[in-house]
N, CA, C and O atoms as a GROMACS GRO file, in nm:
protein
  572
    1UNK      N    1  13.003   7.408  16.270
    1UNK     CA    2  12.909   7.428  16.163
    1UNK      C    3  12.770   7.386  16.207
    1UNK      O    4  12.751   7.296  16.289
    2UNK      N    5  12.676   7.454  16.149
    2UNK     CA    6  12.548   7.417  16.228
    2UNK      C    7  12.438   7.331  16.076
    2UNK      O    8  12.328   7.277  16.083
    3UNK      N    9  12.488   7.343  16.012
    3UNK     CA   10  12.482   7.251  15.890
    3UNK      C   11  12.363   7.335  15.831
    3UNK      O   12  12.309   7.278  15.736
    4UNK      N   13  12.295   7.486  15.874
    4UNK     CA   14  12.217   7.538  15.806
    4UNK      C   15  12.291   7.601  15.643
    4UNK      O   16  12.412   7.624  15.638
    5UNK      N   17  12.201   7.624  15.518
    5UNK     CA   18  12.243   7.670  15.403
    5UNK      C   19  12.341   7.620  15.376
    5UNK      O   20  12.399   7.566  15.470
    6UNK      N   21  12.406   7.615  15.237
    6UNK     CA   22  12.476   7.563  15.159
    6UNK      C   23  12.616   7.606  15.165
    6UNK      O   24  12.642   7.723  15.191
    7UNK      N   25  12.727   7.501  15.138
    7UNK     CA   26  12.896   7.512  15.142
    7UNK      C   27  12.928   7.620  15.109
    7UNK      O   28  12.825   7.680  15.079
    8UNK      N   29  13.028   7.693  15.093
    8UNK     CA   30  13.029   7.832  15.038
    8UNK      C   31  13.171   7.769  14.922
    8UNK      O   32  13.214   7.656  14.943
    9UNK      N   33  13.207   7.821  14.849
    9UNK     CA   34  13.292   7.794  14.807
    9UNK      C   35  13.292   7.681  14.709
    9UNK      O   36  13.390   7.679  14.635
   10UNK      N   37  13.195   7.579  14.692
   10UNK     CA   38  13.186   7.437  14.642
   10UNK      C   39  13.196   7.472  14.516
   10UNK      O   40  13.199   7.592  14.488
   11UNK      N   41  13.206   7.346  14.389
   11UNK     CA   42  13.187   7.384  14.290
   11UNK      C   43  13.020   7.427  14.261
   11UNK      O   44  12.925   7.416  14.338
   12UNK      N   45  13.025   7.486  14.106
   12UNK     CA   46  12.940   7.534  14.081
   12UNK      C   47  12.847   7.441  13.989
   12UNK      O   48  12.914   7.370  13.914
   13UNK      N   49  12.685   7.421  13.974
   13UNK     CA   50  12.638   7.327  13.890
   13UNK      C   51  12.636   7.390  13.826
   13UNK      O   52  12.641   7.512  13.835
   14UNK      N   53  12.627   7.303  13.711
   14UNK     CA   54  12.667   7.370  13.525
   14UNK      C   55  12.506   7.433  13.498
   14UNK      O   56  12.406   7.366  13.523
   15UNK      N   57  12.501   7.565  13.445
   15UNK     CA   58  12.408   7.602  13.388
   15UNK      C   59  12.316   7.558  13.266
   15UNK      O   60  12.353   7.525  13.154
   16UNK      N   61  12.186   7.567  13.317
   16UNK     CA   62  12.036   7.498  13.190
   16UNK      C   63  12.027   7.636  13.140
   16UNK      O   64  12.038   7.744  13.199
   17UNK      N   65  12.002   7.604  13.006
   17UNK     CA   66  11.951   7.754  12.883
   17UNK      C   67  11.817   7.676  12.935
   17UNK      O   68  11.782   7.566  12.978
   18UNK      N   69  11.762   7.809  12.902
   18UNK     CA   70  11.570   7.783  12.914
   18UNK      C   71  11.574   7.700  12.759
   18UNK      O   72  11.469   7.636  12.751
   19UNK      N   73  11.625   7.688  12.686
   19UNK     CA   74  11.585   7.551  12.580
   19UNK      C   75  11.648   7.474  12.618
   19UNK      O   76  11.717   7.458  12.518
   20UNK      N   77  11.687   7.403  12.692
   20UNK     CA   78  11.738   7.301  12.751
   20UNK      C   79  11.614   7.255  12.858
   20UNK      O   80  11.562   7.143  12.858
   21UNK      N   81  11.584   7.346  12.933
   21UNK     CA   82  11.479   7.317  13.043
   21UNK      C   83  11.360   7.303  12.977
   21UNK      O   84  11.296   7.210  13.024
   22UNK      N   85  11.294   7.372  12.865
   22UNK     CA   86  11.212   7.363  12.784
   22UNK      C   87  11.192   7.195  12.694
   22UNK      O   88  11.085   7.136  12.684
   23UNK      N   89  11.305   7.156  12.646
   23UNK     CA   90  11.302   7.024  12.618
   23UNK      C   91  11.302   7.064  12.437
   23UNK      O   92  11.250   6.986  12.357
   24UNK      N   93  11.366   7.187  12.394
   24UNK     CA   94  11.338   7.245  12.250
   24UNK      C   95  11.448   7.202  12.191
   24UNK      O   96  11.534   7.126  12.236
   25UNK      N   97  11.442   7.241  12.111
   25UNK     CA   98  11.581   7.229  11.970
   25UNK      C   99  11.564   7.399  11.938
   25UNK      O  100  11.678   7.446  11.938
   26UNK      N  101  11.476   7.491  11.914
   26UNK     CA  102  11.475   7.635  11.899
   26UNK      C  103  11.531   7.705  11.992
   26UNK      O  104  11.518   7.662  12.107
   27UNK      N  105  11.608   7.832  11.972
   27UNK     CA  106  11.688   7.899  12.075
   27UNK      C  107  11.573   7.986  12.183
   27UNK      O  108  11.544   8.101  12.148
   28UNK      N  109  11.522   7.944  12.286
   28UNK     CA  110  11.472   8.028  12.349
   28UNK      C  111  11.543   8.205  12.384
   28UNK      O  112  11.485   8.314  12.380
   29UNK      N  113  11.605   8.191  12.399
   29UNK     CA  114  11.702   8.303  12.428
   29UNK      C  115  11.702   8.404  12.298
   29UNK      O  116  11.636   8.507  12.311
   30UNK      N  117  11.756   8.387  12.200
   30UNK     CA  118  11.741   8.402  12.065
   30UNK      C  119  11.631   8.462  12.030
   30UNK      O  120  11.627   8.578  11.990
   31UNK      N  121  11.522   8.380  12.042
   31UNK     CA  122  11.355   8.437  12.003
   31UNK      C  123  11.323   8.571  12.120
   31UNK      O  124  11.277   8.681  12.088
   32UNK      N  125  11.353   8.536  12.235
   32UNK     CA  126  11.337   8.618  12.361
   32UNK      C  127  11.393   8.764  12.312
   32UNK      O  128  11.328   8.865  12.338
   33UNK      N  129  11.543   8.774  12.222
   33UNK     CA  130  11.627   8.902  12.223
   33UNK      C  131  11.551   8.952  12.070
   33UNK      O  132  11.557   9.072  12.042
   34UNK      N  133  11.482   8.856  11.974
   34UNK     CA  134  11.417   8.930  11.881
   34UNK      C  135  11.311   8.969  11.901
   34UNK      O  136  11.261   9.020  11.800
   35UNK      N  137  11.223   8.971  12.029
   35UNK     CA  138  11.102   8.964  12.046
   35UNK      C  139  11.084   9.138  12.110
   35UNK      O  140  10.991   9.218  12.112
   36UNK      N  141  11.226   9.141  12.156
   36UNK     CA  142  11.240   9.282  12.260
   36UNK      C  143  11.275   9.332  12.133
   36UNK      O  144  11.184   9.388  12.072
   37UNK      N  145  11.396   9.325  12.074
   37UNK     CA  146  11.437   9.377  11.974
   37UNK      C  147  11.352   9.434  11.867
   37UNK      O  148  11.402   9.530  11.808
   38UNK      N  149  11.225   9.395  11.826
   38UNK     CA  150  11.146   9.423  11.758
   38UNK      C  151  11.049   9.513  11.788
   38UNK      O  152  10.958   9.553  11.714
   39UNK      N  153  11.074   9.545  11.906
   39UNK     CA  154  10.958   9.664  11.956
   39UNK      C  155  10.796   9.578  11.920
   39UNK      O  156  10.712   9.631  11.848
   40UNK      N  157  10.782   9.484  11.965
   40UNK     CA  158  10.654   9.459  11.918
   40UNK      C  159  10.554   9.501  12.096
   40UNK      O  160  10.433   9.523  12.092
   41UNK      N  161  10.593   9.502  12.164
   41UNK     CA  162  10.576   9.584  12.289
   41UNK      C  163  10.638   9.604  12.389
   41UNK      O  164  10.728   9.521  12.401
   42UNK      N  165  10.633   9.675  12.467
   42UNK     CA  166  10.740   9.711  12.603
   42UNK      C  167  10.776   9.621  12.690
   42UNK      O  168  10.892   9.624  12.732
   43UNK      N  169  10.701   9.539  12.728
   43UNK     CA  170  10.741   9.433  12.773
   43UNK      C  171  10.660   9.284  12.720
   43UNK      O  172  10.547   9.262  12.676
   44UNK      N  173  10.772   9.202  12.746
   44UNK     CA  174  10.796   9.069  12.711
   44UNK      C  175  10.816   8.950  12.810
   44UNK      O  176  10.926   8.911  12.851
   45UNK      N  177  10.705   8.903  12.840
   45UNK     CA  178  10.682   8.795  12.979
   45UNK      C  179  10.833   8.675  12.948
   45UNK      O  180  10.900   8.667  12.845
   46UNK      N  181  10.841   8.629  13.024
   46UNK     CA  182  10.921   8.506  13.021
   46UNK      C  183  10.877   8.386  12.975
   46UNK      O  184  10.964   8.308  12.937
   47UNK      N  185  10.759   8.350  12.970
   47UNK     CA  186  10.682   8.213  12.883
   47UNK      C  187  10.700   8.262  12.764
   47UNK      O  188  10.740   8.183  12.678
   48UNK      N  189  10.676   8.406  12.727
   48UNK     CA  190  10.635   8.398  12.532
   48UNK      C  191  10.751   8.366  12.470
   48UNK      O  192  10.726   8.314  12.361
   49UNK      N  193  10.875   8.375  12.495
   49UNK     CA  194  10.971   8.329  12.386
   49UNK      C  195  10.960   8.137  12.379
   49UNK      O  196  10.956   8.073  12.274
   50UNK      N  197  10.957   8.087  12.493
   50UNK     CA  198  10.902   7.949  12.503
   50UNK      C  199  10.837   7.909  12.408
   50UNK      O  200  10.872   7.841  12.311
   51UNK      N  201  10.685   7.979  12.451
   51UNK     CA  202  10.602   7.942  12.341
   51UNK      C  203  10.605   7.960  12.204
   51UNK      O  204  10.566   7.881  12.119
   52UNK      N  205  10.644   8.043  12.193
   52UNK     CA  206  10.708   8.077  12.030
   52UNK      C  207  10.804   8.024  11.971
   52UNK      O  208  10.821   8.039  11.850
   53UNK      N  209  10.890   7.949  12.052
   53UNK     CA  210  10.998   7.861  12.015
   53UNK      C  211  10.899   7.737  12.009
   53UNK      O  212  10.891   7.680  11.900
   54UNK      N  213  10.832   7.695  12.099
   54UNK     CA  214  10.767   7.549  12.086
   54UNK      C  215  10.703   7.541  11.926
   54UNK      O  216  10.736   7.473  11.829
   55UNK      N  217  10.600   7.642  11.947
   55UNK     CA  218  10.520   7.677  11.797
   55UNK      C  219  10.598   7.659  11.693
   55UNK      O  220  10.563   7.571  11.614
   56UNK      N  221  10.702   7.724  11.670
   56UNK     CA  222  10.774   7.720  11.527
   56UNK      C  223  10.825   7.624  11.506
   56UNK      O  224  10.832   7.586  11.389
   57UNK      N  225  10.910   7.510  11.668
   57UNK     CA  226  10.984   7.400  11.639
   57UNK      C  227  10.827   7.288  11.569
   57UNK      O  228  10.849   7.219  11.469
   58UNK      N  229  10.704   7.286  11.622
   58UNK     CA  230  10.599   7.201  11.593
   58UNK      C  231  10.611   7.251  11.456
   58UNK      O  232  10.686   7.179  11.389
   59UNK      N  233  10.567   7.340  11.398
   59UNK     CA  234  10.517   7.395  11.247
   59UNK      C  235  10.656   7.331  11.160
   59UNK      O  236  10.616   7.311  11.045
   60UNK      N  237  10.785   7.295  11.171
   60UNK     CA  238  10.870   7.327  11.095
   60UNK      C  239  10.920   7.132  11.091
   60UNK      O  240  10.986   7.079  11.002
   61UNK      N  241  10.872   7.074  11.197
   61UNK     CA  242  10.905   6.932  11.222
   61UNK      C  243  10.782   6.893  11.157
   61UNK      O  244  10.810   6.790  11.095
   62UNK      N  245  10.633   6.926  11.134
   62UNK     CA  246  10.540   6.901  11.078
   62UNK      C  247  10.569   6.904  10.943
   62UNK      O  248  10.563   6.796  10.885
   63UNK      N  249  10.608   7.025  10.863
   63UNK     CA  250  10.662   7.015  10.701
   63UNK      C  251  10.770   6.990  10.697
   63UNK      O  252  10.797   6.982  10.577
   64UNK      N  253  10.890   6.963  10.777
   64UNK     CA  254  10.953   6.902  10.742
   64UNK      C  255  10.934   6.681  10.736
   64UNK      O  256  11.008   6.587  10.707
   65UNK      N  257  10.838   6.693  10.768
   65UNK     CA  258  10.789   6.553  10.795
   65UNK      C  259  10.730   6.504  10.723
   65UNK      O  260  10.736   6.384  10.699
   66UNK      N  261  10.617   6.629  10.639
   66UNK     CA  262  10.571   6.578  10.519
   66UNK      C  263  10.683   6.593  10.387
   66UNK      O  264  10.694   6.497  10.311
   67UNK      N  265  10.726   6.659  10.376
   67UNK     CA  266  10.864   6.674  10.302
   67UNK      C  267  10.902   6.577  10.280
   67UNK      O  268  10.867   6.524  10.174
   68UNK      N  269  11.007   6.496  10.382
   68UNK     CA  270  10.991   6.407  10.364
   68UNK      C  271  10.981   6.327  10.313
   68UNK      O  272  11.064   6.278  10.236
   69UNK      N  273  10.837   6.273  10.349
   69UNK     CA  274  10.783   6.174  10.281
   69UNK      C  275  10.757   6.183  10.109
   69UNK      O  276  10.760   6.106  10.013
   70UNK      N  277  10.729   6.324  10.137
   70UNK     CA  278  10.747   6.342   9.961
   70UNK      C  279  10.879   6.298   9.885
   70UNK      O  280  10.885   6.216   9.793
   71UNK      N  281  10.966   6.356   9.934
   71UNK     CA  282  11.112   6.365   9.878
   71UNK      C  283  11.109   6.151   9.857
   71UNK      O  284  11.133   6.085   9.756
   72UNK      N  285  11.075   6.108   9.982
   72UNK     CA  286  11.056   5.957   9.974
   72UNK      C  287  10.987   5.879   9.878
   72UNK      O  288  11.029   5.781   9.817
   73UNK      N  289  10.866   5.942   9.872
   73UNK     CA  290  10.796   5.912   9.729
   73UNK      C  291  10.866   5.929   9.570
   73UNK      O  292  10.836   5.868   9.467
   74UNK      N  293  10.955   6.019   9.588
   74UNK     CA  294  11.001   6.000   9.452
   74UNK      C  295  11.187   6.012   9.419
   74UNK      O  296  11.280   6.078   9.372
   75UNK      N  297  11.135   5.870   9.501
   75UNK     CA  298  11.302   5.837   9.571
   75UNK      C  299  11.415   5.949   9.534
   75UNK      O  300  11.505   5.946   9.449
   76UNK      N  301  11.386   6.026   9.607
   76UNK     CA  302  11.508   6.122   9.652
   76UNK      C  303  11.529   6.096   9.820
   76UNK      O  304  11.448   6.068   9.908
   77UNK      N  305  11.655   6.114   9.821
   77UNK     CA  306  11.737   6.143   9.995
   77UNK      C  307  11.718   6.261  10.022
   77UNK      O  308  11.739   6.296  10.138
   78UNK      N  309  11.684   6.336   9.948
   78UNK     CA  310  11.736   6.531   9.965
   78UNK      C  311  11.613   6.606   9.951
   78UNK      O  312  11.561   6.599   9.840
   79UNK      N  313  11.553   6.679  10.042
   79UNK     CA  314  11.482   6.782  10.053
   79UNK      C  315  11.496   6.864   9.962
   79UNK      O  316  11.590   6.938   9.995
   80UNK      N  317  11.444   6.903   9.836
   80UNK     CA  318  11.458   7.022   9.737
   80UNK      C  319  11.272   7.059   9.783
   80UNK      O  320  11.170   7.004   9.826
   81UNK      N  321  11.330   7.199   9.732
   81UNK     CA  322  11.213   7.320   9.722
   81UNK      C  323  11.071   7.253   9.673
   81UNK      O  324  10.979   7.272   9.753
   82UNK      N  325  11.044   7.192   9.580
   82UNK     CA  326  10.954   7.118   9.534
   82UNK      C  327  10.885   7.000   9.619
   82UNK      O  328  10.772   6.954   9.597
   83UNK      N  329  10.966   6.963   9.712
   83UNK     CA  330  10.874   6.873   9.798
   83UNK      C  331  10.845   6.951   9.922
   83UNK      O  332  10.797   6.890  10.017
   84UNK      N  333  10.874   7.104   9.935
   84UNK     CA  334  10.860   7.167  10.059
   84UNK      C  335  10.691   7.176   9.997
   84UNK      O  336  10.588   7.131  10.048
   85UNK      N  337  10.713   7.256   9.858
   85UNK     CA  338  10.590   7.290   9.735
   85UNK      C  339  10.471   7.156   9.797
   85UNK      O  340  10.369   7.188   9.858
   86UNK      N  341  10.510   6.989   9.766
   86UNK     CA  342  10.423   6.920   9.766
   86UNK      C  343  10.331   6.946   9.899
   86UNK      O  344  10.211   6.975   9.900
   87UNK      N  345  10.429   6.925  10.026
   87UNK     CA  346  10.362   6.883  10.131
   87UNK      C  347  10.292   7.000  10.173
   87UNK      O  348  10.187   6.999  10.237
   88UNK      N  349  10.359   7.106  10.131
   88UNK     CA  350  10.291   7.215  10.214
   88UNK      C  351  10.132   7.229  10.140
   88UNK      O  352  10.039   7.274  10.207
   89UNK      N  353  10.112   7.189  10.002
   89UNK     CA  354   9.990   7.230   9.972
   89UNK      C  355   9.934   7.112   9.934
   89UNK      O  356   9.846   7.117   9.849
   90UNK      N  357   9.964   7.012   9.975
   90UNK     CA  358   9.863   6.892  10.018
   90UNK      C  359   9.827   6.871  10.116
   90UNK      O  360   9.750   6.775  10.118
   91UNK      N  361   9.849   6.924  10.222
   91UNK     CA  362   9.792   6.983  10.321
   91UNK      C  363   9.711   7.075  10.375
   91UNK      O  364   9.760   7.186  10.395
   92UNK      N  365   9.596   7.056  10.405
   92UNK     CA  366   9.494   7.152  10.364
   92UNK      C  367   9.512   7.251  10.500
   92UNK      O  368   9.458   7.359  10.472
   93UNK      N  369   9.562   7.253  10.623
   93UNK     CA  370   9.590   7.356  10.722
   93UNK      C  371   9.742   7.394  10.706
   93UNK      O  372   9.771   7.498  10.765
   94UNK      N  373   9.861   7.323  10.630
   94UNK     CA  374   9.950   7.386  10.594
   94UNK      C  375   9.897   7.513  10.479
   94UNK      O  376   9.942   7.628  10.481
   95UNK      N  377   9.809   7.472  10.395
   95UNK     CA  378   9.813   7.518  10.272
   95UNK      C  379   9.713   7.631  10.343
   95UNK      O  380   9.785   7.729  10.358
   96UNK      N  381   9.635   7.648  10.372
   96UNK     CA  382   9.556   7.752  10.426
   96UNK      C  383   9.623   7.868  10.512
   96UNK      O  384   9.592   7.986  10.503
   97UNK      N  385   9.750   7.800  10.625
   97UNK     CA  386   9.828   7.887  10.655
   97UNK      C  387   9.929   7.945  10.572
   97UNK      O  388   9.969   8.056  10.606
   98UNK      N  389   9.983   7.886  10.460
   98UNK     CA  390  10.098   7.942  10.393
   98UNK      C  391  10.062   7.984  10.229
   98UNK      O  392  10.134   8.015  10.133
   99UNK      N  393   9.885   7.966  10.250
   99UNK     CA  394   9.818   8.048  10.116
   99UNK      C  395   9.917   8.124  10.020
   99UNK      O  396   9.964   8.106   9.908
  100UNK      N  397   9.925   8.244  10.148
  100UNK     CA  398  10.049   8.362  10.024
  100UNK      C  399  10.136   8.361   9.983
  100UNK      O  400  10.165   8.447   9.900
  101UNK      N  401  10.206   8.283  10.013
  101UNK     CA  402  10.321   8.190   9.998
  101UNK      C  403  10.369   8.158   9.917
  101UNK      O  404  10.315   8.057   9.870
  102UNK      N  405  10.501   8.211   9.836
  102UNK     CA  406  10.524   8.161   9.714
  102UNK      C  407  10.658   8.077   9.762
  102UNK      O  408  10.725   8.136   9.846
  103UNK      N  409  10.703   7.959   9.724
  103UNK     CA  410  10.792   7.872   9.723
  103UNK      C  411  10.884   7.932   9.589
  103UNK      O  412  10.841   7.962   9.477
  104UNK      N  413  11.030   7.939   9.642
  104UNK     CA  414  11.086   7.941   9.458
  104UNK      C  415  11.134   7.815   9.480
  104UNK      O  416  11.162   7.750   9.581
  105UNK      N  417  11.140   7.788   9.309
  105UNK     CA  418  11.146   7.693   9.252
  105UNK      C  419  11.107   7.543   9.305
  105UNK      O  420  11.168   7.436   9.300
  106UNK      N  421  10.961   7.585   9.366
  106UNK     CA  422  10.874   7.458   9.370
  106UNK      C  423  10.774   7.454   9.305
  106UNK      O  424  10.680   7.419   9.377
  107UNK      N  425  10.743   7.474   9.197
  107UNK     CA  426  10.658   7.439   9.059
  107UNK      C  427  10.520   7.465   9.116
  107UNK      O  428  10.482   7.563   9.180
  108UNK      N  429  10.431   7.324   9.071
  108UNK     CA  430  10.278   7.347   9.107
  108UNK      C  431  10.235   7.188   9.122
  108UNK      O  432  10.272   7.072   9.099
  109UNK      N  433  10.142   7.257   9.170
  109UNK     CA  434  10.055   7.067   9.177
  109UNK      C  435  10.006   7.023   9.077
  109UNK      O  436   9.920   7.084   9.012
  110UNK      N  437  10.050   6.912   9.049
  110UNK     CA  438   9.989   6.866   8.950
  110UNK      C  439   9.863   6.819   8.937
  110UNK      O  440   9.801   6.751   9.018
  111UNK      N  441   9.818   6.872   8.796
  111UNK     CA  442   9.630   6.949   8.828
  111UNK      C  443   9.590   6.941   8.652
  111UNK      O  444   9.609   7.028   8.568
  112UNK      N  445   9.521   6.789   8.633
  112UNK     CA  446   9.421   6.804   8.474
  112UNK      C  447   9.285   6.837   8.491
  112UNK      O  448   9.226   6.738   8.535
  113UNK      N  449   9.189   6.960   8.470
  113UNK     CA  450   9.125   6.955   8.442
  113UNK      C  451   9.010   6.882   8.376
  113UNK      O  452   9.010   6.879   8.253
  114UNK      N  453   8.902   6.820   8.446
  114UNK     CA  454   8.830   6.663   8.433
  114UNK      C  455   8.787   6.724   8.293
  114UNK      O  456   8.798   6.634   8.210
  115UNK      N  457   8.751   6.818   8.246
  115UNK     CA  458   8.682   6.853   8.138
  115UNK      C  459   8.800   6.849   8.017
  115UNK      O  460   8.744   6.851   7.908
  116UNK      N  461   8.925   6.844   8.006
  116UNK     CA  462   9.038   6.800   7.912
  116UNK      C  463   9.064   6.681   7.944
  116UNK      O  464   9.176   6.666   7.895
  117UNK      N  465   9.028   6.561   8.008
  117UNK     CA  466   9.061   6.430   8.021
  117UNK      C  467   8.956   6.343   7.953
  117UNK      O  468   8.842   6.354   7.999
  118UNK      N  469   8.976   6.241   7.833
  118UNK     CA  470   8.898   6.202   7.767
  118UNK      C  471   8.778   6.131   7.787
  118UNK      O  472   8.793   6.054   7.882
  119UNK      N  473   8.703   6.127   7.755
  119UNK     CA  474   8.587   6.095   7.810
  119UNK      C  475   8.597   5.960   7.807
  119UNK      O  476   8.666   5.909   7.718
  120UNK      N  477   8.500   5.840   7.947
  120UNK     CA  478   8.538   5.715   7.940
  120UNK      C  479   8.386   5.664   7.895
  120UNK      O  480   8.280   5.728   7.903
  121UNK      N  481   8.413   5.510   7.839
  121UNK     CA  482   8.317   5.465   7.754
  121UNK      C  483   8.286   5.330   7.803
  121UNK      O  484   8.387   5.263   7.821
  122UNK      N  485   8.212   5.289   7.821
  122UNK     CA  486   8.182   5.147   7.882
  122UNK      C  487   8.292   5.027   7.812
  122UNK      O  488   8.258   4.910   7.831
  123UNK      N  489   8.384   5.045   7.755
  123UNK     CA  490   8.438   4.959   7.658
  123UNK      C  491   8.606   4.997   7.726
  123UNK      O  492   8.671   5.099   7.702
  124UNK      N  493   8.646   4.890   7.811
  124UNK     CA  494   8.809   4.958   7.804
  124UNK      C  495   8.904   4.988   7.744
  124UNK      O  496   8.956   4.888   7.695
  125UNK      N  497   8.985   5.126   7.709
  125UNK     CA  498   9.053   5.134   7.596
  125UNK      C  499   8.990   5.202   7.523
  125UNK      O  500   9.059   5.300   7.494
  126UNK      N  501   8.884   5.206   7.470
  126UNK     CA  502   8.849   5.304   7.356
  126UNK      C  503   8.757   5.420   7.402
  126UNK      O  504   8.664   5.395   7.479
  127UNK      N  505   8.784   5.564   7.350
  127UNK     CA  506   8.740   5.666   7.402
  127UNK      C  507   8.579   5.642   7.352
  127UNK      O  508   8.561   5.571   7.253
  128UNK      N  509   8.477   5.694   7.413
  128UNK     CA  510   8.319   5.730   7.332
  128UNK      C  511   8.329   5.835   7.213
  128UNK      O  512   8.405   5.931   7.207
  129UNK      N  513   8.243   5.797   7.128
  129UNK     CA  514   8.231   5.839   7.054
  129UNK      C  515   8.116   5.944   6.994
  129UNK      O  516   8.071   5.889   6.894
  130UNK      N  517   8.047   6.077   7.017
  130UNK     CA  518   7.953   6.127   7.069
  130UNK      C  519   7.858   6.157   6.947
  130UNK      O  520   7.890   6.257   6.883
  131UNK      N  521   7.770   6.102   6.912
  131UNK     CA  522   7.680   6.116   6.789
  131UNK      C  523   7.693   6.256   6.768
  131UNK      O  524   7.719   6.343   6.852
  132UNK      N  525   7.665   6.269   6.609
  132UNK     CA  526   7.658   6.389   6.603
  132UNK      C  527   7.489   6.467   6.614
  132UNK      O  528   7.394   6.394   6.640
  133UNK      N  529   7.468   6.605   6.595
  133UNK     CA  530   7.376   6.679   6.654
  133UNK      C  531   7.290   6.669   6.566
  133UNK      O  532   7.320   6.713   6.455
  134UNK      N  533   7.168   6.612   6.586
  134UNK     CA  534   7.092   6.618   6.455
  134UNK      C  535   7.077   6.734   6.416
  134UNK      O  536   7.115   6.831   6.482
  135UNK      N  537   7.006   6.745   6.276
  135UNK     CA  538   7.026   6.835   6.178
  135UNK      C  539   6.854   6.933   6.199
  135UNK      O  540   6.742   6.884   6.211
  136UNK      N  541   6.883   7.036   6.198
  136UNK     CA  542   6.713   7.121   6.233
  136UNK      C  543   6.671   7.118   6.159
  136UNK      O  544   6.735   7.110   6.054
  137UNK      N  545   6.526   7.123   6.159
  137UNK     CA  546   6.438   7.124   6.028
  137UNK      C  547   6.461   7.221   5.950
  137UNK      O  548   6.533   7.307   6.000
  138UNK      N  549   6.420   7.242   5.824
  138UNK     CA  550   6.420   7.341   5.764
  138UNK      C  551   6.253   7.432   5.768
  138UNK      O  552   6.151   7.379   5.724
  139UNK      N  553   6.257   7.526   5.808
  139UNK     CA  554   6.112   7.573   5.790
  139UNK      C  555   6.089   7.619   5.650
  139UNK      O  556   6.184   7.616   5.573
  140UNK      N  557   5.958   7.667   5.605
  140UNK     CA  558   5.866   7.667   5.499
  140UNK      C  559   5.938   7.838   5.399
  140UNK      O  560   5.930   7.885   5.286
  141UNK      N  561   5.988   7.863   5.499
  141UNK     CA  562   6.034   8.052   5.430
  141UNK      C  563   6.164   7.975   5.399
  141UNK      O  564   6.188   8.011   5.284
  142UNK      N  565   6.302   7.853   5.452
  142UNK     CA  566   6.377   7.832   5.384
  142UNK      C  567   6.404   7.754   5.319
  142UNK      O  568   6.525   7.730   5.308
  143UNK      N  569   6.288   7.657   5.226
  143UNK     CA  570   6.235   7.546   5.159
  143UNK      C  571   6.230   7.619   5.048
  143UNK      O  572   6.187   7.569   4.944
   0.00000   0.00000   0.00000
């Protein structure tokens, strides 16, 4: 044997999915066969399913993070629709990206209008009280 190139016959090393080598939790492979599948053009480089897996795993660990914290705020354990609702639109680049976006059954933000909230008065506790409008003169034709 002249010890050039490799054993023939040896076992085989276990195969990496490109999300494995990637370091993802999203199916590279997966995104890769919808990407062809979709005719969105004839060909399809080998980075873009990557990147498109990276992108969506960031966007989806981001609201799910504010989620979250929502669901935490009003001591729940469980992600319901309504705290997807909170975080996503208290977030002003979630909310800008997912504008059109209708959530079902995640309600609305809660939102009083400053002009229906009672007016405050130097006195704590009691609302102001707003004189009334004085009264117009009467002119000489209704005298």
């Amino acid at each position: 044997m002249s010890g050039k190139g490799k054993a023939k016959g040896g076992p085989r090393a276990k195969a990496l999915t490109r999300t494995k080598k990637a370091g993802l939790q999203f199916p590279v492979g997966r995104i890769h066969r919808y990407l062809k599948k979709g005719l969105y053009s004839e060909r399809i480089s080998g980075a873009s399913p990557v990147y498109l897996a990276a992108v969506l795993e960031y966007l989806v660990a981001e609201i799910l993070e504010l989620a979250g914290n929502a669901a935490r705020d009003n001591q729940k354990s469980r992600i319901i629709p309504r705290h997807l609702q909170l975080a996503i639109r208290n977030d002003e680049e979630l909310n800008k990206l997912l504008s059109k976006v209708t959530i079902a059954q995640g309600g609305v933000l809660p939102n009083i209008h400053h002009t229906l909230l009672p007016k405050k008065s130097g006195k704590k506790g009691e609302e102001e009280v707003l004189p009334a409008e004085p009264k117009a003169k009467k002119t000489k034709k209704e005298k």
